[in-house]
CHARMM internal coordinates of N, CA and C (Angstrom, degrees):
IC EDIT
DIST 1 N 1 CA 1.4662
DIST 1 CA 1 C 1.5305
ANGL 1 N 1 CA 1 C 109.25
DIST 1 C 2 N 1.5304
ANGL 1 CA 1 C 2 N 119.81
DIHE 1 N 1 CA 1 C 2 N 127.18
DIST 2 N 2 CA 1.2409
ANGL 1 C 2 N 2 CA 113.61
DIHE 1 CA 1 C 2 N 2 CA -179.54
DIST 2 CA 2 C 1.3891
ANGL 2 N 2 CA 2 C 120.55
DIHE 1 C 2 N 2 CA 2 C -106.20
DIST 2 C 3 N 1.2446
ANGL 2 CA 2 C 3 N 124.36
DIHE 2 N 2 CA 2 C 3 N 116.30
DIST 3 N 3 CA 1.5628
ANGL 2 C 3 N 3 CA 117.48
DIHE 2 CA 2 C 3 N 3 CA -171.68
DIST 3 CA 3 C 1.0469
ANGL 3 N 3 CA 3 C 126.91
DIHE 2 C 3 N 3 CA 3 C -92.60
DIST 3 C 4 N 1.4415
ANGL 3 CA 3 C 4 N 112.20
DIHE 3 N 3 CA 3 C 4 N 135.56
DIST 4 N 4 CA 1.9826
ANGL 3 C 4 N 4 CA 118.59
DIHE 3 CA 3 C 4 N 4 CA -140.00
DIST 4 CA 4 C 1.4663
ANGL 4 N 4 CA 4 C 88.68
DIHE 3 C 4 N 4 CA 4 C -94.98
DIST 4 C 5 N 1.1912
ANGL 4 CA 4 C 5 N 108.67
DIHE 4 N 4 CA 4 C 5 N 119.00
DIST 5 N 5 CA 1.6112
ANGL 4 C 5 N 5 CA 107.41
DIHE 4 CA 4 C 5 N 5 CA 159.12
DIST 5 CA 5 C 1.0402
ANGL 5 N 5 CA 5 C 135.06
DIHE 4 C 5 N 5 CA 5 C -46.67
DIST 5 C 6 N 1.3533
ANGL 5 CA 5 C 6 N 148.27
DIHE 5 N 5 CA 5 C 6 N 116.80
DIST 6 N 6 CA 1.2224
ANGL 5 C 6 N 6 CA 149.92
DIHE 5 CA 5 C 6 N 6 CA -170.88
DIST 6 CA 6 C 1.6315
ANGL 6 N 6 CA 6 C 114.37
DIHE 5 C 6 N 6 CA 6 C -52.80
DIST 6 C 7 N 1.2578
ANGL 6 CA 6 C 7 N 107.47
DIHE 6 N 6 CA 6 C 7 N 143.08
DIST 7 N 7 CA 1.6007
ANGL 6 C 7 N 7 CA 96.47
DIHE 6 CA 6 C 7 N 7 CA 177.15
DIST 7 CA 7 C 1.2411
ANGL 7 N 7 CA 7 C 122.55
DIHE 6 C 7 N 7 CA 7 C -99.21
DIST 7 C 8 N 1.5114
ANGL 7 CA 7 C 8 N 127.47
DIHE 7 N 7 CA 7 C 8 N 152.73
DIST 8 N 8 CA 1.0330
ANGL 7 C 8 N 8 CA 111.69
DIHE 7 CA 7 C 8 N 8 CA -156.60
DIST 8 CA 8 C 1.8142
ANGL 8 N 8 CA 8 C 111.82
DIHE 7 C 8 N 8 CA 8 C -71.03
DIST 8 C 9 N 1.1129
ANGL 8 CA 8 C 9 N 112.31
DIHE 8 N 8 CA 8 C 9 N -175.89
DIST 9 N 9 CA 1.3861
ANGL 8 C 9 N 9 CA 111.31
DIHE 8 CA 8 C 9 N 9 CA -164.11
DIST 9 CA 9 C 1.2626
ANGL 9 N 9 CA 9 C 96.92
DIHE 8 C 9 N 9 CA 9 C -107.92
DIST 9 C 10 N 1.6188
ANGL 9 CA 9 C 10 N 122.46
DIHE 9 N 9 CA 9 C 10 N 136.93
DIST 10 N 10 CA 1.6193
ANGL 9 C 10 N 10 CA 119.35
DIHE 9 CA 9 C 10 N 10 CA 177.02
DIST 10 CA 10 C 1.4416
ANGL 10 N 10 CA 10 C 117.41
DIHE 9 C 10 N 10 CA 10 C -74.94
DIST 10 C 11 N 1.6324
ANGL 10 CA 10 C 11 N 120.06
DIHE 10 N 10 CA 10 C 11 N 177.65
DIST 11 N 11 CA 1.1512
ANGL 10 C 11 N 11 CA 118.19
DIHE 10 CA 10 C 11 N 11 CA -164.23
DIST 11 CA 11 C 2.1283
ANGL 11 N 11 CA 11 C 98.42
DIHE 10 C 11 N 11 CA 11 C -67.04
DIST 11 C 12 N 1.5625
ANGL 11 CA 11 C 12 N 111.28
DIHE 11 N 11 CA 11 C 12 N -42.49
DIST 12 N 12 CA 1.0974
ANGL 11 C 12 N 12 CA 103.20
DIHE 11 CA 11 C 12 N 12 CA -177.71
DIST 12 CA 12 C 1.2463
ANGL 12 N 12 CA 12 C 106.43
DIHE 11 C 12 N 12 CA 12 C -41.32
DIST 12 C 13 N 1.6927
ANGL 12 CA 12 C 13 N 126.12
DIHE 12 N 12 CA 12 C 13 N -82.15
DIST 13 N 13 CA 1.0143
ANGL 12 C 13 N 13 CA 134.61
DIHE 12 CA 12 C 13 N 13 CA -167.68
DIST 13 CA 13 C 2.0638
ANGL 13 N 13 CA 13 C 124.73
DIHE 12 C 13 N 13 CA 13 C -20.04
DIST 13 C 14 N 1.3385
ANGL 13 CA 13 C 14 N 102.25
DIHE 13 N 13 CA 13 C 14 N -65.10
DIST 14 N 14 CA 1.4880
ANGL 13 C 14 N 14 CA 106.08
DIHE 13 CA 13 C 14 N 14 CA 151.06
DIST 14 CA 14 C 0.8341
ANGL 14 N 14 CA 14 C 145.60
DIHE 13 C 14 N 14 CA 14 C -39.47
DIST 14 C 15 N 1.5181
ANGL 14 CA 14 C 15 N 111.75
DIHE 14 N 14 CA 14 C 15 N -32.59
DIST 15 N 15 CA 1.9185
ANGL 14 C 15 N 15 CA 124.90
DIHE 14 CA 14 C 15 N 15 CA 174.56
DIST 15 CA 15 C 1.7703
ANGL 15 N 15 CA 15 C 99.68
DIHE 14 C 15 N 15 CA 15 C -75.52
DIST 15 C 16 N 1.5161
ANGL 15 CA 15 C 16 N 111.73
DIHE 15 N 15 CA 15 C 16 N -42.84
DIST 16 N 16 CA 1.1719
ANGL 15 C 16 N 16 CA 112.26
DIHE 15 CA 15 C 16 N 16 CA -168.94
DIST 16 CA 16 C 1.8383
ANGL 16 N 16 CA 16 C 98.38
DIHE 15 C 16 N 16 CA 16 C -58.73
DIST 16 C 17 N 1.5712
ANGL 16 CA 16 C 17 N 118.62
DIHE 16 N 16 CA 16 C 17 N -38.91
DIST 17 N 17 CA 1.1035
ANGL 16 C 17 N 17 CA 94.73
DIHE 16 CA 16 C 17 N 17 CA -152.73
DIST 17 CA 17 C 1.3089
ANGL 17 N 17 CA 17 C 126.55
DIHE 16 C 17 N 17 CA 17 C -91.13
DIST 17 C 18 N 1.4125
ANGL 17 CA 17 C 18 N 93.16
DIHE 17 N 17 CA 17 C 18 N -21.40
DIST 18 N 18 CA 1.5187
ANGL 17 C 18 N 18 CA 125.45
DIHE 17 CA 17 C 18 N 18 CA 147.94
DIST 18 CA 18 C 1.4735
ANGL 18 N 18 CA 18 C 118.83
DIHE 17 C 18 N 18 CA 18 C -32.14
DIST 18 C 19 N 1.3093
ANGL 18 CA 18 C 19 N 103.27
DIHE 18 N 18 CA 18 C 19 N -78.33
DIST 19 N 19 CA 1.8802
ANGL 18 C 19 N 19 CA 118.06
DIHE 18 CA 18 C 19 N 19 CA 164.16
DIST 19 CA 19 C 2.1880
ANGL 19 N 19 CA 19 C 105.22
DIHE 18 C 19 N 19 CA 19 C -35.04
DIST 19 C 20 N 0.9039
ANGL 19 CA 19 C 20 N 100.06
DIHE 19 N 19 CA 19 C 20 N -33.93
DIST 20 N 20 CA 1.7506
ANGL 19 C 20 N 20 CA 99.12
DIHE 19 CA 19 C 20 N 20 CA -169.19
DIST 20 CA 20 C 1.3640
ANGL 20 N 20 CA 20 C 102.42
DIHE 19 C 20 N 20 CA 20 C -80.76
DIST 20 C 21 N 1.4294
ANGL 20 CA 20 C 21 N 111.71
DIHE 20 N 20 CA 20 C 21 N -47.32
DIST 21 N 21 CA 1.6084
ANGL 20 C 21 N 21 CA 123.03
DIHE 20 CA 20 C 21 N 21 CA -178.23
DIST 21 CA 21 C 1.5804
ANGL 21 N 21 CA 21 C 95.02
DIHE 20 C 21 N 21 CA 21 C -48.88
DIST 21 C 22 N 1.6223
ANGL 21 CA 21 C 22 N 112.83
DIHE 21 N 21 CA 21 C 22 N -77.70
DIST 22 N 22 CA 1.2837
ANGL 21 C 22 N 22 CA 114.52
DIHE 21 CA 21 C 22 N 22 CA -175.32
DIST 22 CA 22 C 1.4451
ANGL 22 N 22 CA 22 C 127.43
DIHE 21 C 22 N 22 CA 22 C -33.82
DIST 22 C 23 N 1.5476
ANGL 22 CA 22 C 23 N 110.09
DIHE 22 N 22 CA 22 C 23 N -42.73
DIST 23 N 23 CA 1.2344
ANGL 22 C 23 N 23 CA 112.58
DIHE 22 CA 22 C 23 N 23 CA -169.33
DIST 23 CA 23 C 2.0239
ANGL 23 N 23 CA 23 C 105.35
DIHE 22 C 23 N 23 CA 23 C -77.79
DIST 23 C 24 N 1.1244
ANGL 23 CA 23 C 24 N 126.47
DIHE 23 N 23 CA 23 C 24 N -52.52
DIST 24 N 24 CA 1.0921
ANGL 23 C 24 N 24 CA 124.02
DIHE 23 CA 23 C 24 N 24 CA 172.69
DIST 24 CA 24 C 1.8605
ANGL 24 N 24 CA 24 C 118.24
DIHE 23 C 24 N 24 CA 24 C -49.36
DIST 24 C 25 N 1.2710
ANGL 24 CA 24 C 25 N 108.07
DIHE 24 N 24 CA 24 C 25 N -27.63
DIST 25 N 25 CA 1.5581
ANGL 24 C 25 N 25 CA 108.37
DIHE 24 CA 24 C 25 N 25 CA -164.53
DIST 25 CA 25 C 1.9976
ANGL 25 N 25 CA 25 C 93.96
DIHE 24 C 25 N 25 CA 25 C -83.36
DIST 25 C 26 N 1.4646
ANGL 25 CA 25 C 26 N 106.20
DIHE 25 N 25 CA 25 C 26 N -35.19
DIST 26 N 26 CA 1.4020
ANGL 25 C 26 N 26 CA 117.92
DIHE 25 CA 25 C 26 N 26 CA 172.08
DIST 26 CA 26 C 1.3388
ANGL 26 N 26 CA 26 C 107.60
DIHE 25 C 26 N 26 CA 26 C -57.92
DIST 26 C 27 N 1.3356
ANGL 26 CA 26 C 27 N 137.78
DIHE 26 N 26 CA 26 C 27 N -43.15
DIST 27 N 27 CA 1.2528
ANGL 26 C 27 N 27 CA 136.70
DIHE 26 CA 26 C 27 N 27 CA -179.88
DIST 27 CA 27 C 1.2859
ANGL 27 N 27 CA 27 C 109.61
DIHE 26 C 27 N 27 CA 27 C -68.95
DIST 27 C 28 N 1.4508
ANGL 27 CA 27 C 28 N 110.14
DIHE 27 N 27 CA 27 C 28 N -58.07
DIST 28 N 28 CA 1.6924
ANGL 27 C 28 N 28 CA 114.46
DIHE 27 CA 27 C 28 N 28 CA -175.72
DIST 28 CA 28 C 1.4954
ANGL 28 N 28 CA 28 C 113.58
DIHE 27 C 28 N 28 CA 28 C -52.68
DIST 28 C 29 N 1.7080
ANGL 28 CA 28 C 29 N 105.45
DIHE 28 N 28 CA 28 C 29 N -18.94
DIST 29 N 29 CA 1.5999
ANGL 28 C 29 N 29 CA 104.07
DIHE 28 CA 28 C 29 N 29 CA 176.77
DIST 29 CA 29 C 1.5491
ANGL 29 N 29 CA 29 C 119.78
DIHE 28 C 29 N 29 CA 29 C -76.20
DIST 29 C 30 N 1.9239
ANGL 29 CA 29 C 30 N 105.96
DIHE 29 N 29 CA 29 C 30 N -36.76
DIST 30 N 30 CA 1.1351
ANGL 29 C 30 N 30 CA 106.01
DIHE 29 CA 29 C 30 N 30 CA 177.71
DIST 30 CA 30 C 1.4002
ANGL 30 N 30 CA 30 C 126.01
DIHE 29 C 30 N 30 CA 30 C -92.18
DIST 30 C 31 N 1.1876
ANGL 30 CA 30 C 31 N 119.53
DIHE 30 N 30 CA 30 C 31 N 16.94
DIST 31 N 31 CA 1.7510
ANGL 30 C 31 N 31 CA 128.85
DIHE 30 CA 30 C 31 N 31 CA 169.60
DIST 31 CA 31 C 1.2542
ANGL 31 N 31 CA 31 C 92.81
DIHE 30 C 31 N 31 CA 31 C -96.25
DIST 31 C 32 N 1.7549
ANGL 31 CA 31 C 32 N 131.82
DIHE 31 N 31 CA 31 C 32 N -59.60
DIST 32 N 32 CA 1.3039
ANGL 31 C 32 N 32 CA 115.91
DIHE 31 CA 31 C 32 N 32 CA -168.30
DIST 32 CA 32 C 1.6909
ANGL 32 N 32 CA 32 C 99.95
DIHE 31 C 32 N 32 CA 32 C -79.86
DIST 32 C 33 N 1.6087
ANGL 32 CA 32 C 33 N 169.13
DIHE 32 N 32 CA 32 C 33 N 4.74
DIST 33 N 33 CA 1.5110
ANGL 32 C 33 N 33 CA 143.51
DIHE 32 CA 32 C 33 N 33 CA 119.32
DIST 33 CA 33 C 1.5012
ANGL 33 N 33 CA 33 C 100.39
DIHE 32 C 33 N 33 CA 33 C -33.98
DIST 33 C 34 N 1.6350
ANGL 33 CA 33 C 34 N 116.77
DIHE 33 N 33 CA 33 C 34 N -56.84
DIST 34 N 34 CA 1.5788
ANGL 33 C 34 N 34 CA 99.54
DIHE 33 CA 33 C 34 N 34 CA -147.82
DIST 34 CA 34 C 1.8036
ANGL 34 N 34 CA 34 C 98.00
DIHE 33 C 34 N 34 CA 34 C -75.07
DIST 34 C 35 N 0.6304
ANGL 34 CA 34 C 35 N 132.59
DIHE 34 N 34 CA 34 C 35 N -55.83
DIST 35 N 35 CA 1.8749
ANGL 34 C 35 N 35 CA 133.64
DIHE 34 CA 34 C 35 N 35 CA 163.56
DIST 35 CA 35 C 1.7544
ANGL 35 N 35 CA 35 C 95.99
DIHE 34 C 35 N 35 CA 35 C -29.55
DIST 35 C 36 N 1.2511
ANGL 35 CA 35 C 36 N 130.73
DIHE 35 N 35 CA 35 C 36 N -72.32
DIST 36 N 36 CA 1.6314
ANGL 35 C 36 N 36 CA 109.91
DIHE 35 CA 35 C 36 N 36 CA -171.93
DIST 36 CA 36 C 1.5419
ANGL 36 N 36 CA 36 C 111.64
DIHE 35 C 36 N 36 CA 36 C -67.76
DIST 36 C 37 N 1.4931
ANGL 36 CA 36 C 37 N 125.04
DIHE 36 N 36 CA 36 C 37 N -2.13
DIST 37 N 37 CA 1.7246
ANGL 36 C 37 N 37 CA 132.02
DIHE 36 CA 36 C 37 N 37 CA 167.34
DIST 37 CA 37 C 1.0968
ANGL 37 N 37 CA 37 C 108.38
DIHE 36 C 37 N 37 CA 37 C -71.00
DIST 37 C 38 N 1.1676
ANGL 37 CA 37 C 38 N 106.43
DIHE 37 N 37 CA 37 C 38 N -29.62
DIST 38 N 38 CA 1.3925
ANGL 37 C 38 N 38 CA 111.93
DIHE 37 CA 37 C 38 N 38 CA -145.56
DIST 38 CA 38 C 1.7579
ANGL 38 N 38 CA 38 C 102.65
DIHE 37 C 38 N 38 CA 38 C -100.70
DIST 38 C 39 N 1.3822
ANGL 38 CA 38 C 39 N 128.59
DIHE 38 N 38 CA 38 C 39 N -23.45
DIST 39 N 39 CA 1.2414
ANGL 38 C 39 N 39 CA 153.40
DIHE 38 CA 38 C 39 N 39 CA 172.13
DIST 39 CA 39 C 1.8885
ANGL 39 N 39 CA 39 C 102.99
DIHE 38 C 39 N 39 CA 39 C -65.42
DIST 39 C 40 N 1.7356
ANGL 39 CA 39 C 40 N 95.30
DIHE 39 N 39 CA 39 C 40 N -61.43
DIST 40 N 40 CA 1.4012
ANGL 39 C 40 N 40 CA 91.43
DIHE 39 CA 39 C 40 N 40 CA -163.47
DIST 40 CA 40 C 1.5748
ANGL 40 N 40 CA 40 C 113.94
DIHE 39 C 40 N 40 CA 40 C -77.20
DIST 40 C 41 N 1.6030
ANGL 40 CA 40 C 41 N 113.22
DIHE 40 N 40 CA 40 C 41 N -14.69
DIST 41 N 41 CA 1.0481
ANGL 40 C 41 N 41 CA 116.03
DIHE 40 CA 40 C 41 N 41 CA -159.49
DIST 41 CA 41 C 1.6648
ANGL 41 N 41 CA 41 C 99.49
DIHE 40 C 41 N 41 CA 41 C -82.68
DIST 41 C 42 N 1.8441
ANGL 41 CA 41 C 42 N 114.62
DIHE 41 N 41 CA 41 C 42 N -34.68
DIST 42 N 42 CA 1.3289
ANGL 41 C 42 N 42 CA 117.27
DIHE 41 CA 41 C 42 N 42 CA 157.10
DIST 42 CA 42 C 1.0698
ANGL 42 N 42 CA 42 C 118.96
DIHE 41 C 42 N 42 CA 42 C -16.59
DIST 42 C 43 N 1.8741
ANGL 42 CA 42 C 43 N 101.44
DIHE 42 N 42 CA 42 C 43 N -77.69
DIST 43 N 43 CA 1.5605
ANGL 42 C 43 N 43 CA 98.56
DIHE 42 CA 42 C 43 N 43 CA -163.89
DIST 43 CA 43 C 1.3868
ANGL 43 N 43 CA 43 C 116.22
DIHE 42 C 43 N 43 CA 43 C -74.93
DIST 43 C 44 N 1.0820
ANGL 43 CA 43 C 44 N 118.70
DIHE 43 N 43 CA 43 C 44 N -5.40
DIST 44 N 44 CA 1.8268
ANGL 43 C 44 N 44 CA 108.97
DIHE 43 CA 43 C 44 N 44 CA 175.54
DIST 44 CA 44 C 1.6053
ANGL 44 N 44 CA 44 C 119.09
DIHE 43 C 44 N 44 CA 44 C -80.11
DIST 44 C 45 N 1.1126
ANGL 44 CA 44 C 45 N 98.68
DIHE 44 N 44 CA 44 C 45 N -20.10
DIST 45 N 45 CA 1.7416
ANGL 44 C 45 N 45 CA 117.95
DIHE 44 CA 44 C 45 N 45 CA 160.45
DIST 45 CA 45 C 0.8780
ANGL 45 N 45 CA 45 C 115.71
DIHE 44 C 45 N 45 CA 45 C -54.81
DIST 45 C 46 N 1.2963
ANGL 45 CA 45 C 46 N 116.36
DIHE 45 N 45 CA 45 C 46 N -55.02
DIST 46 N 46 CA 1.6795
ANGL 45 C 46 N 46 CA 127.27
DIHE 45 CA 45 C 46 N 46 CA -164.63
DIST 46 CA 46 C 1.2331
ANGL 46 N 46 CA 46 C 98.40
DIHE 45 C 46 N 46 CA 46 C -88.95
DIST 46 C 47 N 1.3000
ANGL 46 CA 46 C 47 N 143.99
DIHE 46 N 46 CA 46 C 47 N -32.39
DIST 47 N 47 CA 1.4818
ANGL 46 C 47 N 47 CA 139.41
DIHE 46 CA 46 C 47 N 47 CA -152.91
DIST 47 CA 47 C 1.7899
ANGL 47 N 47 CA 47 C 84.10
DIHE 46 C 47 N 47 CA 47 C -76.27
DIST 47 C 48 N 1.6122
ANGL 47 CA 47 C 48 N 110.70
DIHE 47 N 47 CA 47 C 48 N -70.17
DIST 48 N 48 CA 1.5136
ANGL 47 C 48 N 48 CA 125.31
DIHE 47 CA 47 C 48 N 48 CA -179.00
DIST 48 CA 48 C 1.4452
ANGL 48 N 48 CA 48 C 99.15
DIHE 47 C 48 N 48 CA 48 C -32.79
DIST 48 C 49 N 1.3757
ANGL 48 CA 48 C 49 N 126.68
DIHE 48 N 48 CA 48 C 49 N -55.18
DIST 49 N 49 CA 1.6369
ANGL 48 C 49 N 49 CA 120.44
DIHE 48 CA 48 C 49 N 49 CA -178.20
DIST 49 CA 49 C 1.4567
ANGL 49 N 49 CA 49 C 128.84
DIHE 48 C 49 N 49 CA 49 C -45.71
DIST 49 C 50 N 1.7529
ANGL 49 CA 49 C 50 N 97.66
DIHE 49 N 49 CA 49 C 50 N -28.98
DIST 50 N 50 CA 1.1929
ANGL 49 C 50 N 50 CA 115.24
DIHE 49 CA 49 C 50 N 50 CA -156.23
DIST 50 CA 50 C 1.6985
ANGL 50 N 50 CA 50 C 95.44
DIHE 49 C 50 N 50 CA 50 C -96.87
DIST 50 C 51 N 1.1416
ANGL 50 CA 50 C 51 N 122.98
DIHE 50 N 50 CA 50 C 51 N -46.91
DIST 51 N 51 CA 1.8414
ANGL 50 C 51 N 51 CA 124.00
DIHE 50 CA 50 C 51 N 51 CA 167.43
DIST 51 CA 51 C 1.6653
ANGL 51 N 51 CA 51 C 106.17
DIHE 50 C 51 N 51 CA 51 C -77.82
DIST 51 C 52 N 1.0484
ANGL 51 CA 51 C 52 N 129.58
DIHE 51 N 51 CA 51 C 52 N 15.39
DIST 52 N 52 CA 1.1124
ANGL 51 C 52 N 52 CA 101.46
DIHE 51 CA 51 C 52 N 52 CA 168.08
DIST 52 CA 52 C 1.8423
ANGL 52 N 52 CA 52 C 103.33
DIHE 51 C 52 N 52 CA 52 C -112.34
DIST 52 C 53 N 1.5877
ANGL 52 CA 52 C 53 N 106.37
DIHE 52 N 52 CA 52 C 53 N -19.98
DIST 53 N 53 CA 1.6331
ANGL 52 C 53 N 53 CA 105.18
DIHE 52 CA 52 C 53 N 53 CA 169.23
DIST 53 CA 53 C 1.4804
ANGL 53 N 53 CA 53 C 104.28
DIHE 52 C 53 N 53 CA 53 C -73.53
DIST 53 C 54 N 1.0346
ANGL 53 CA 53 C 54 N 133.93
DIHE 53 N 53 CA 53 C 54 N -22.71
DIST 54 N 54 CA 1.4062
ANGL 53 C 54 N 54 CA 136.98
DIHE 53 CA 53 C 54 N 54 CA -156.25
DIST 54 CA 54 C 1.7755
ANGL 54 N 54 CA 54 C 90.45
DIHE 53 C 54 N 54 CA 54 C -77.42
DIST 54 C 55 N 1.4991
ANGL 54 CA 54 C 55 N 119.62
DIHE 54 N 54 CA 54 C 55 N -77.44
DIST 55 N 55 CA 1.3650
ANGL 54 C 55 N 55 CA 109.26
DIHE 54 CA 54 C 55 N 55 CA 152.36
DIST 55 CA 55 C 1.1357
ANGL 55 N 55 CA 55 C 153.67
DIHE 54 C 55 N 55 CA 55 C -19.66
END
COOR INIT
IC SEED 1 N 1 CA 1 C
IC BUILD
């Protein structure tokens, strides 16, 4: 069995995959900020909830 070397990949091809990498790693960045926003912004809510009944 002879195994066909792959050909190389054109410049499109690379930009595309490049472009996909980027775009997914950009997303994965802004779900995990908005998930740790979204954590801290909880507790500062609640902390304020919690001193302002205390008062």
């Amino acid at each position: 069995m002879v195994v066909s070397r792959e050909k190389t990949p054109t410049a499109q091809e690379t930009f595309l995959q490049m472009a996909q990498a980027a775009g997914l790693r950009g997303r994965l960045l802004i779900t995990i900020g908005l998930l740790i926003f979204n954590s801290f912004w909880d507790f500062y809510s609640y902390s304020r909830h919690r001193s302002h009944r205390i008062c």
